[in-house]
Backbone as CSV, one residue per row, in Angstrom:
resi,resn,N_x,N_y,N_z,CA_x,CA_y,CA_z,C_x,C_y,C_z
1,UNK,0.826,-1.173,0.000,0.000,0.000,0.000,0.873,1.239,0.000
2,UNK,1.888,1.221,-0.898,2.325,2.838,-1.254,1.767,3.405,-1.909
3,UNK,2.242,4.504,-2.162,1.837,5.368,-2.880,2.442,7.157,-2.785
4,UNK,1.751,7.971,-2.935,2.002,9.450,-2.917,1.380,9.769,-1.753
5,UNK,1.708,10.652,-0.701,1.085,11.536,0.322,0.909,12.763,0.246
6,UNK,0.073,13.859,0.443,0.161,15.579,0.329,0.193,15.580,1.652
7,UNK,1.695,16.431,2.221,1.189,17.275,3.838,2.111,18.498,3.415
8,UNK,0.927,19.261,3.806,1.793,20.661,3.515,1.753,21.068,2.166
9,UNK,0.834,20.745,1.164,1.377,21.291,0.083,2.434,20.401,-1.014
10,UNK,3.184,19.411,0.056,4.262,18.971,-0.504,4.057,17.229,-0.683
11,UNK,4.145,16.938,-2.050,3.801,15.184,-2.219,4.973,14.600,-2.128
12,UNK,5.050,13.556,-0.983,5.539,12.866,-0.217,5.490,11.493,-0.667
13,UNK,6.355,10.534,-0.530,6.406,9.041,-1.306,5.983,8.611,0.517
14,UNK,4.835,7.357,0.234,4.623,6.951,1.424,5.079,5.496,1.339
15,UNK,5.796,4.795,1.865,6.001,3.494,2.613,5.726,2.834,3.579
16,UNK,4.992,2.172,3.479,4.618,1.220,4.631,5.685,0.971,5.581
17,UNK,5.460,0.727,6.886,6.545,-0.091,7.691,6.754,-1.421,6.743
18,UNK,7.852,-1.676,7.560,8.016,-3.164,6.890,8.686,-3.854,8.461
19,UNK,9.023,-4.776,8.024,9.212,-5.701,8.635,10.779,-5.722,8.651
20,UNK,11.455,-6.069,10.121,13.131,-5.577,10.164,13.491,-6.957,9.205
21,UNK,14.426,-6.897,8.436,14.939,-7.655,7.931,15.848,-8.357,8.862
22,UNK,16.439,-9.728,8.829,17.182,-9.895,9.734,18.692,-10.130,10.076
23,UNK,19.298,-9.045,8.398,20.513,-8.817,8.716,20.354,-7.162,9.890
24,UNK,18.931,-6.725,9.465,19.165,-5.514,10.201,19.579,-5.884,11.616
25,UNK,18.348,-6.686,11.882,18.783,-7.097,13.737,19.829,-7.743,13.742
26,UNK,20.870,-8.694,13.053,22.056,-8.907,13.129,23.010,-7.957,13.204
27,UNK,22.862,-7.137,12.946,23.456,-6.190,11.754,24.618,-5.252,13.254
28,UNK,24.559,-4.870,14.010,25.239,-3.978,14.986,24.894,-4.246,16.541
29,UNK,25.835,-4.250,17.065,25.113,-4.285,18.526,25.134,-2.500,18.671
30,UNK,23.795,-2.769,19.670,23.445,-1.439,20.114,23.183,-1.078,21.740
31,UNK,24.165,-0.703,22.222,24.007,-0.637,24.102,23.115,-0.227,24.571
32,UNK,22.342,0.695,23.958,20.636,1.582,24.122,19.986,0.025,24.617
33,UNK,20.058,-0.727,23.962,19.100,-1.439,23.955,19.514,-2.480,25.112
34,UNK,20.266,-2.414,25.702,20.375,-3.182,27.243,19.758,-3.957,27.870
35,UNK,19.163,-4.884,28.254,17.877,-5.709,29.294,18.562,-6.812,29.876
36,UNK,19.294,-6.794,30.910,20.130,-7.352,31.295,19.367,-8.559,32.669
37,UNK,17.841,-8.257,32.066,16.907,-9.375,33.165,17.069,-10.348,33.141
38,UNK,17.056,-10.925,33.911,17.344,-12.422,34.261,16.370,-13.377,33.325
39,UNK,15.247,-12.734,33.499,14.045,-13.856,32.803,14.374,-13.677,31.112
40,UNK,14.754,-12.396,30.513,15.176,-12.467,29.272,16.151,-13.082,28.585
41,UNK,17.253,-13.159,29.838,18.700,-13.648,29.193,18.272,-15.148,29.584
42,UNK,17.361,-16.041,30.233,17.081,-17.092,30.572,16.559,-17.743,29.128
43,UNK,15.094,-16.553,28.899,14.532,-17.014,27.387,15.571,-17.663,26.446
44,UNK,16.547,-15.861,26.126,17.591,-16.071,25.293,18.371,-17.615,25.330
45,UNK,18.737,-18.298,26.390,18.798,-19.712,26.470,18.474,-20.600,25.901
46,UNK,16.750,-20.532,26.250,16.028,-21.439,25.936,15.859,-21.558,24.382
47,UNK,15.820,-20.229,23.985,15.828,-20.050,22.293,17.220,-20.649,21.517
48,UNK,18.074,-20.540,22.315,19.271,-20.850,21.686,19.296,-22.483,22.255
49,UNK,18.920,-22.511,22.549,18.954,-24.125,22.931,20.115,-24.716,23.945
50,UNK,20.804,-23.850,24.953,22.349,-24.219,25.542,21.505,-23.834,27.031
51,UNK,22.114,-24.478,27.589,22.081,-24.998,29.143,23.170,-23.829,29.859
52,UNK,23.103,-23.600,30.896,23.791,-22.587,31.489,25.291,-23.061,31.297
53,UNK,25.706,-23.600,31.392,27.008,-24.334,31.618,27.073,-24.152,29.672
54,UNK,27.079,-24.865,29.188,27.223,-24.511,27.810,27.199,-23.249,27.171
55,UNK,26.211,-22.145,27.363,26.485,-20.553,27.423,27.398,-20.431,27.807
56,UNK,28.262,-21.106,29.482,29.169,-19.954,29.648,30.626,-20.099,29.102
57,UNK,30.370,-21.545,28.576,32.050,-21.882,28.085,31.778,-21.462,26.615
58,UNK,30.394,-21.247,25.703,30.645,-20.694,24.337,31.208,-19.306,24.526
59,UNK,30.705,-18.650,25.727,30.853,-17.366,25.938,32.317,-16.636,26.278
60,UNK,32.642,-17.413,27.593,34.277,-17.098,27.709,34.127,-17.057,28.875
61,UNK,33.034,-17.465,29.852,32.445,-16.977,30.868,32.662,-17.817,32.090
62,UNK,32.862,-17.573,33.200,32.429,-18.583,33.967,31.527,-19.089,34.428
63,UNK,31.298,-20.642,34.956,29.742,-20.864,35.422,28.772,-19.980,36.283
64,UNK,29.923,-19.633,37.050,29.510,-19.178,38.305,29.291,-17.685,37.617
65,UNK,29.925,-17.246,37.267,29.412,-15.688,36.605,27.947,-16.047,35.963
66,UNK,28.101,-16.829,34.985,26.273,-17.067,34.349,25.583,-17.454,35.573
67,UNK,25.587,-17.872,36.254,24.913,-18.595,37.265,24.233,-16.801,37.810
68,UNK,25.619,-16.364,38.055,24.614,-14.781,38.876,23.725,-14.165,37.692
69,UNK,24.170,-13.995,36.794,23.873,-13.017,35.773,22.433,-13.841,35.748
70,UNK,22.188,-15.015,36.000,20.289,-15.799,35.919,19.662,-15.832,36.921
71,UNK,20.372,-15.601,37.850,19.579,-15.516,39.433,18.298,-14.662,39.370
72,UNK,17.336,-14.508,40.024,17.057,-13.672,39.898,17.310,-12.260,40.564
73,UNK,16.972,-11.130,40.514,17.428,-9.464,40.332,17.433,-9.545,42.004
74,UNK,16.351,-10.011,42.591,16.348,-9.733,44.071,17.255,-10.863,44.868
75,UNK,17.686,-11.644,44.792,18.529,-12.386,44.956,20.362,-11.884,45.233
76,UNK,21.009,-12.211,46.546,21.854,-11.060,46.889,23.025,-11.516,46.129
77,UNK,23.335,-13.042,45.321,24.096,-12.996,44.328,24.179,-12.641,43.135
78,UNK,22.877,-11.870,42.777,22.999,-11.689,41.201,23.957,-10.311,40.914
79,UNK,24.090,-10.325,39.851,25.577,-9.474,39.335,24.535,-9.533,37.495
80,UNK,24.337,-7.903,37.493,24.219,-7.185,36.097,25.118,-7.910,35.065
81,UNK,24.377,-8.587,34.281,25.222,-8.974,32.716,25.722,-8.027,32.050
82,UNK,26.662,-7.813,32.070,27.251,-6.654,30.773,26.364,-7.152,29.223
83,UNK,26.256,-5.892,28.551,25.933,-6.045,27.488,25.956,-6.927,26.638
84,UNK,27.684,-7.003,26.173,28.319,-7.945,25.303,27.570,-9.255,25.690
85,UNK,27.215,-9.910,26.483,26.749,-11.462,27.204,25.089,-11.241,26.565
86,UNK,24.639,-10.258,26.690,23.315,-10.347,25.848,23.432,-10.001,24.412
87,UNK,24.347,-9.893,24.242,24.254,-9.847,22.396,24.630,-10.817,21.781
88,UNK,25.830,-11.475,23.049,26.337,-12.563,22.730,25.314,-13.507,22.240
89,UNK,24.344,-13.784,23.875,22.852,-14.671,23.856,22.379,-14.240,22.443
90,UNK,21.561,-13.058,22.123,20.881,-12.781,21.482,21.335,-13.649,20.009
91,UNK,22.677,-13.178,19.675,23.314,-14.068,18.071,23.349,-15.307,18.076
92,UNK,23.195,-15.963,19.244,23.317,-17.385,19.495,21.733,-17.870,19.801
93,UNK,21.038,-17.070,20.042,19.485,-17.623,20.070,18.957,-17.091,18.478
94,UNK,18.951,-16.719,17.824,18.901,-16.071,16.611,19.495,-17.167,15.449
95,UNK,20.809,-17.495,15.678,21.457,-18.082,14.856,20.600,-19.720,14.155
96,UNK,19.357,-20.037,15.197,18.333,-21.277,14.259,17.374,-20.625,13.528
97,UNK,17.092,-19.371,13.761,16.008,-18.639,12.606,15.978,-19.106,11.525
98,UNK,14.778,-19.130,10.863,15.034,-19.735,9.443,15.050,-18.941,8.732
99,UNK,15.450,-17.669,9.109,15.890,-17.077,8.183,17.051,-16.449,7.869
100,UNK,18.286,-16.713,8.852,19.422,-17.161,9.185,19.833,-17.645,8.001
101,UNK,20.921,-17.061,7.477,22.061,-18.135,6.502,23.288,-18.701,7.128
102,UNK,23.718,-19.844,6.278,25.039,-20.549,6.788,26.150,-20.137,7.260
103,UNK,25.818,-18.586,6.519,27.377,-17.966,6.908,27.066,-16.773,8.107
104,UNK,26.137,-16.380,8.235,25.777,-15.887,9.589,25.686,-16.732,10.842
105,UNK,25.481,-17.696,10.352,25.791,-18.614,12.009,27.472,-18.963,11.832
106,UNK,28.025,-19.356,11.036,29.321,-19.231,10.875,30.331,-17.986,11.982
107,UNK,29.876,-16.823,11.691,29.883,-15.627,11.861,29.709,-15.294,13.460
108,UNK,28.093,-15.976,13.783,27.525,-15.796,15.110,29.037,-16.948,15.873
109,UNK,29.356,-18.180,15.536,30.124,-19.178,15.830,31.190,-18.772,16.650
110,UNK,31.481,-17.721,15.678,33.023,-17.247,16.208,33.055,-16.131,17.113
111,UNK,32.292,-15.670,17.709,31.687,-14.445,18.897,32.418,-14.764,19.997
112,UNK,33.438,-13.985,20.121,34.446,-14.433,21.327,34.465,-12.967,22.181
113,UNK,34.193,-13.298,23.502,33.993,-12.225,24.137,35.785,-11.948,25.125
């Protein structure tokens, strides 16, 4: 549904939203976007299919560091995930999309923090 728009006098090309492509969301990490919750970076897991212990050795991480970073927030061991560990998650829960190519998980593979 494009087409031409008038505001102002002035005709305007209109575009629909679209839909992010998914080199876009591959595409940069962005620190704005931060959520360093426990229940998200847990999802992120579950989507990626790795067990805590498996996250933390793809990651560079120790157990015991992932272990806080999933606790939950009120809990007097948990410790804020730095960013990098959720983008990390994020490329590694991402990387079975089907719309994912071979060489982007290739890519996601080699994510060394």
């Amino acid at each position: 549904m494009s087409g031409v728009v008038t505001i102002s006098g002035k005709n305007l090309k209109y575009e629909p939203p679209r839909k992010r492509l998914h080199e876009e969301i591959m595409s940069k990490p962005d620190a704005t976007l931060h959520n360093p919750a426990p229940d998200y970076l847990r999802g992120l897991l579950d989507k990626a299919g790795l067990s805590q212990r498996k996250a933390a050795h793809t990651l560079g991480v120790s157990e015991r560091m992932m272990r806080y970073y999933l606790v939950p927030a009120d809990n007097a061991d948990y410790r804020e995930a730095p960013y990098v560990v959720q983008y990390a998650l994020e490329q590694l829960a991402a990387e079975d999309s089907p719309t994912s190519s071979g060489k982007e998980r290739e890519l996601t593979k080699s994510i060394k923090l």
